[in-house]
N, C-alpha and C positions, 0 to 999 in steps of 0.2 A: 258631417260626413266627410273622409277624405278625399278628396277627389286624385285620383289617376295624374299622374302628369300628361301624357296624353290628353287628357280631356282640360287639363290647362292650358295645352299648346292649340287647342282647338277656341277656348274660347278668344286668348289674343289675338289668333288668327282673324276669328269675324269681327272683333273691335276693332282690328285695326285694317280689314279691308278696304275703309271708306279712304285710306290714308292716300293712294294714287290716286284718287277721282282727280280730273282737270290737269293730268298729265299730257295729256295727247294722246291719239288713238291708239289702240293697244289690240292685239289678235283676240279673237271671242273662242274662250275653246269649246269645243262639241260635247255636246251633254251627253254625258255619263250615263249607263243603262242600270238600271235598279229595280229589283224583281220581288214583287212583296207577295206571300203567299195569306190568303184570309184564314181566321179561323173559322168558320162556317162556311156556306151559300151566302151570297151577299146581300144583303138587307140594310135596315136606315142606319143602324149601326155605324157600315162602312160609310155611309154619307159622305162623310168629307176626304175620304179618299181618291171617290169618283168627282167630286165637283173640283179637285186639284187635275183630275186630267181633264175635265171636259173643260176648266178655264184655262187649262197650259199655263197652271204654278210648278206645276215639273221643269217644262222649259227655262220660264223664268228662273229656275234655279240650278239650269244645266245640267236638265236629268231628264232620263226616258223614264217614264214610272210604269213599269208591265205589273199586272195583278194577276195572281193565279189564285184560282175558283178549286177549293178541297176536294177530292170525293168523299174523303170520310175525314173526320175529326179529326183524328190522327195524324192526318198529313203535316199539317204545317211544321207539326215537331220533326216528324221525319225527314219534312226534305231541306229544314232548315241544318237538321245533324249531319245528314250527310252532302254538303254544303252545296246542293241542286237550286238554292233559292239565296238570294241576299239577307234577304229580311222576312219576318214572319211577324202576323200579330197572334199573341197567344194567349189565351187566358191563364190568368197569371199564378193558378193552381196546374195546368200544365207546365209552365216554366219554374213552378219548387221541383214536383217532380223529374223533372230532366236532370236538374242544377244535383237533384239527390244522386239521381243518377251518373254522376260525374261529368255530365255535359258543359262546358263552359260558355253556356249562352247568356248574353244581357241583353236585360229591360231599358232602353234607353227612351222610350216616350207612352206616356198612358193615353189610349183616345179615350176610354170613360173614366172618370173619377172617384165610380163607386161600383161597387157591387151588385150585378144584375141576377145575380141566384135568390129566388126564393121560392119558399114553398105555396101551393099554387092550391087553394082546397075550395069545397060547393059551398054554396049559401048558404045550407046550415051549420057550419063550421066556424065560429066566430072569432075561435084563439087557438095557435097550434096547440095549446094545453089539450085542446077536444080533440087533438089526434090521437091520446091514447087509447089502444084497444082495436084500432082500427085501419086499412091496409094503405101503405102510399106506395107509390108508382115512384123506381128511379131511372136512372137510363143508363147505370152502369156505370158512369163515370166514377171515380175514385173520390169527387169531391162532394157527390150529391150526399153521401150518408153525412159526410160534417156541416155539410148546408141543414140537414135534418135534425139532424141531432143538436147544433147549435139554435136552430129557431126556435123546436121544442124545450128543449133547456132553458133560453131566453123567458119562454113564457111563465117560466114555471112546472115546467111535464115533464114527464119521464122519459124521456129518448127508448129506453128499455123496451117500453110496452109499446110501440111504436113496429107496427108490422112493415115490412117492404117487400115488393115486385119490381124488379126490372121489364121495364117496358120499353128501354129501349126512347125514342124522338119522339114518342106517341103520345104527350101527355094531355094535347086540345080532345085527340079522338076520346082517349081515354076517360077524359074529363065527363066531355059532353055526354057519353055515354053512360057515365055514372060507373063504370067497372074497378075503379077506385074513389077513396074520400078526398084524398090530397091529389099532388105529383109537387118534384122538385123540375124548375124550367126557370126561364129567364121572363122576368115580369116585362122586359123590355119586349119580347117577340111573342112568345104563347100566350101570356097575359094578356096584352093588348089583341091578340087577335080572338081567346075566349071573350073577353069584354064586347069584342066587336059581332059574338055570335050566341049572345044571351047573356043574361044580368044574372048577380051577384056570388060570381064568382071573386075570392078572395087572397089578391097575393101578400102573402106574410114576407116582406123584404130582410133576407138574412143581417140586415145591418140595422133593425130596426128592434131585433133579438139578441143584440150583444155581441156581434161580429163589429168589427171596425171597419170607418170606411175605405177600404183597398182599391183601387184600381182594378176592376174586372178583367180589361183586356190591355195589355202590353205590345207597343211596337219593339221587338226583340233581333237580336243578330248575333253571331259567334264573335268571342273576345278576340279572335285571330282576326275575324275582318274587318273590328275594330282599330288593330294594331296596323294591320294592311290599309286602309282607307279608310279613315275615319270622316276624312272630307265626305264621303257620300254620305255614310251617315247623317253628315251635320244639312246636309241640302236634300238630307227626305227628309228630317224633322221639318227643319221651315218649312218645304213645301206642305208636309199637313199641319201644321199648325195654321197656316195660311188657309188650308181647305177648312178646318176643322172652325176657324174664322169667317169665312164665308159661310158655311153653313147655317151659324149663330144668328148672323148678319140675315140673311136669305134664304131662310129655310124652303120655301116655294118652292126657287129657282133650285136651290141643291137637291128636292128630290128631282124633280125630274133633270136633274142631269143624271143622278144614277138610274132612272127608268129608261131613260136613252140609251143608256151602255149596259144595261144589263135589262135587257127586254124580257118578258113575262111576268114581271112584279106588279102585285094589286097596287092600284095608287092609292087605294082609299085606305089599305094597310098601312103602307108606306108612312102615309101622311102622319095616322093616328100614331103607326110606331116612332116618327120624328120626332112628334109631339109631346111626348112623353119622354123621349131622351135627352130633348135639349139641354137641360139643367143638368144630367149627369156628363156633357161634354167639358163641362167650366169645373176647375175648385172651388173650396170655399171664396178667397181669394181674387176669384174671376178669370185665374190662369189657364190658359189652353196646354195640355199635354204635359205638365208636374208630377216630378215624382218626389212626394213628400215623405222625408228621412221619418219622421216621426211615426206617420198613421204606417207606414211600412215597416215599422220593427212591433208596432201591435200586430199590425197585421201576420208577419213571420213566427210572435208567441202563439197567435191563433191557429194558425197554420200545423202545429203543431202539438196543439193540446188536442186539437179532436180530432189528431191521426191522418190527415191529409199525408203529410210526411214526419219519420220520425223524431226530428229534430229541426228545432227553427232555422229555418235557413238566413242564410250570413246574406243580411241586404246588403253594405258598401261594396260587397265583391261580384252579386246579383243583379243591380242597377247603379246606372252611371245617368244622371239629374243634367249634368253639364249640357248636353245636347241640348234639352228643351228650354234651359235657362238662356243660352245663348240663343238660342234664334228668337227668342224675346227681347232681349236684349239689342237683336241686330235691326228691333223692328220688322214690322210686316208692311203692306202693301194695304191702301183702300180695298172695303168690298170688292169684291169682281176678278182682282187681283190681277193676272194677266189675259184678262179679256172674256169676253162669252164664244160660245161655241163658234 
């Protein structure tokens, strides 16, 4: 993948910061303010984002890290376009659609590694093949019919004969109350929380059906504030790849730092949904926050064979890798990082 010259003058830069240590004392400058808007209400997902503030790896890395909490889905694309926010995490079928849209936003760090869409069906449903004929629950989003249509295809069924409902966030209620056979949702949050509220319910993982594995959600920002400051950028990567580290490391200790800062969250949820994402934090490879050229130009033919958007979208000019390579590169810091609360 080509890389940006920019994003080359970024990486020399952190290689070669180490190069004045044992100068003599030098001015400490003031950390930087950087405003990251979530894609959802926050949940174990966000983990390592909250356990970088609550251990002050923002500070360590000369950054105020502010997170802002969505009211609706939507937002983060919005207030990152009309440039109200620094940074957004998006899922990264919002950020085709933007990019379709003439938006000039980049993916500059993945916090999961794979794909958290699947379809979501009762216990007597064993293969999305057994959804034909029969009604699933979407919630509108643009990407849940290619999450459907991909899994059922996967198995061998016919997308076709495959009924839909929008229903909107509803898919636990929905579920549990049997008003549908499926729903499309994230195995990582509804999943875990129907498992936690009756057995044998069934997630069918869109990447277990012949989707590739993508990066779900996207740390993203506009190519202009790229150009404009790239430095922050590169010091909220480290800072999460550092949280996203800790978490790995600490799982315990990372939730309840985000139970601390985001009060009203089930711990017993919390827990279960940690436990279940941990492995989609890391690549194959064991990388934290990687955006790999390969599974992302499958991913972009995917992206638009089953109409997400009408045309693959252009990775090298979509994502920029450099970020998360260098702050691998610059090393991180022991568990703990810059201290406990």
């Amino acid at each position: 993948m080509r890389l940006p010259a920019a994003s080359l003058a970024l990486i020399a830069a952190l290689l070669c910061a180490a190069c004045g240590a044992g100068r003599g004392p030098a001015a400490v400058p003031a950390p930087r303010d950087a405003s990251v808007v979530l894609d959802f209400t926050p949940n174990a997902v966000h983990a390592g984002i909250y356990a970088a503030i609550a251990r002050h790896l923002d500070r360590a890395n000369r950054l105020r890290l502010h997170v802002v909490v969505p009211s609706a889905t939507t937002d983060a694309v919005k207030l990152l376009e009309s440039d109200r926010v620094d940074f957004a995490v998006l899922d990264i079928h919002d950020l085709a659609l933007a990019r379709a849209r003439g938006e000039e936003i980049v993916g500059i760090m993945a916090l999961v590694e794979r794909p958290l869409a699947a379809v979501i069906a009762g216990a007597g449903i064993r293969s999305p093949r057994e959804l034909e004929g029969r009604t699933v629950g979407i919630t509108g989003v643009p990407s849940d019919t290619a999450v459907l249509r991909s899994t059922v295809a996967g198995a061998g069924g016919d997308p076709a004969r495959v009924k839909t409902i929008t229903i909107g966030f509803n898919a636990v209620a929905d579920l549990l109350a049997a008003r549908v056979s499926a729903a499309t949702a994230f195995w990582s949050d509804e999943g875990v929380a129907l498992s936690a509220r009756s057995r044998g319910f069934h997630s069918f993982r869109v990447d277990r059906y012949g989707a590739p594995a993508y990066p779900e959600l996207v740390l993203c920002t506009s190519a202009q504030s790229l150009r404009r400051n790239g430095s922050v950028a590169a010091a909220l990567v480290r800072t999460l790849v550092e949280g996203y580290a800790f978490t790995l490391t600490d799982p315990r200790r990372s939730a309840a730092d985000l139970e601390s800062l985001v009060p009203g969250l089930d711990p017993k949820l919390v827990a279960a949904q940690l436990s279940a994402l941990l492995p989609a934090f890391r690549a194959p490879d064991g990388a934290i926050g990687t955006l790999d050229s390969g599974v992302l130009h499958r991913w972009s033919a995917w992206e638009a064979r089953f109409g997400i958007v009408s045309r693959p979208p252009d990775v090298p000019s979509m994502f920029d890798p450099a970020y998360a390579a260098a702050a691998r590169r610059a090393g991180m810091p022991a568990a703990g990082g810059g201290g406990d609360r």
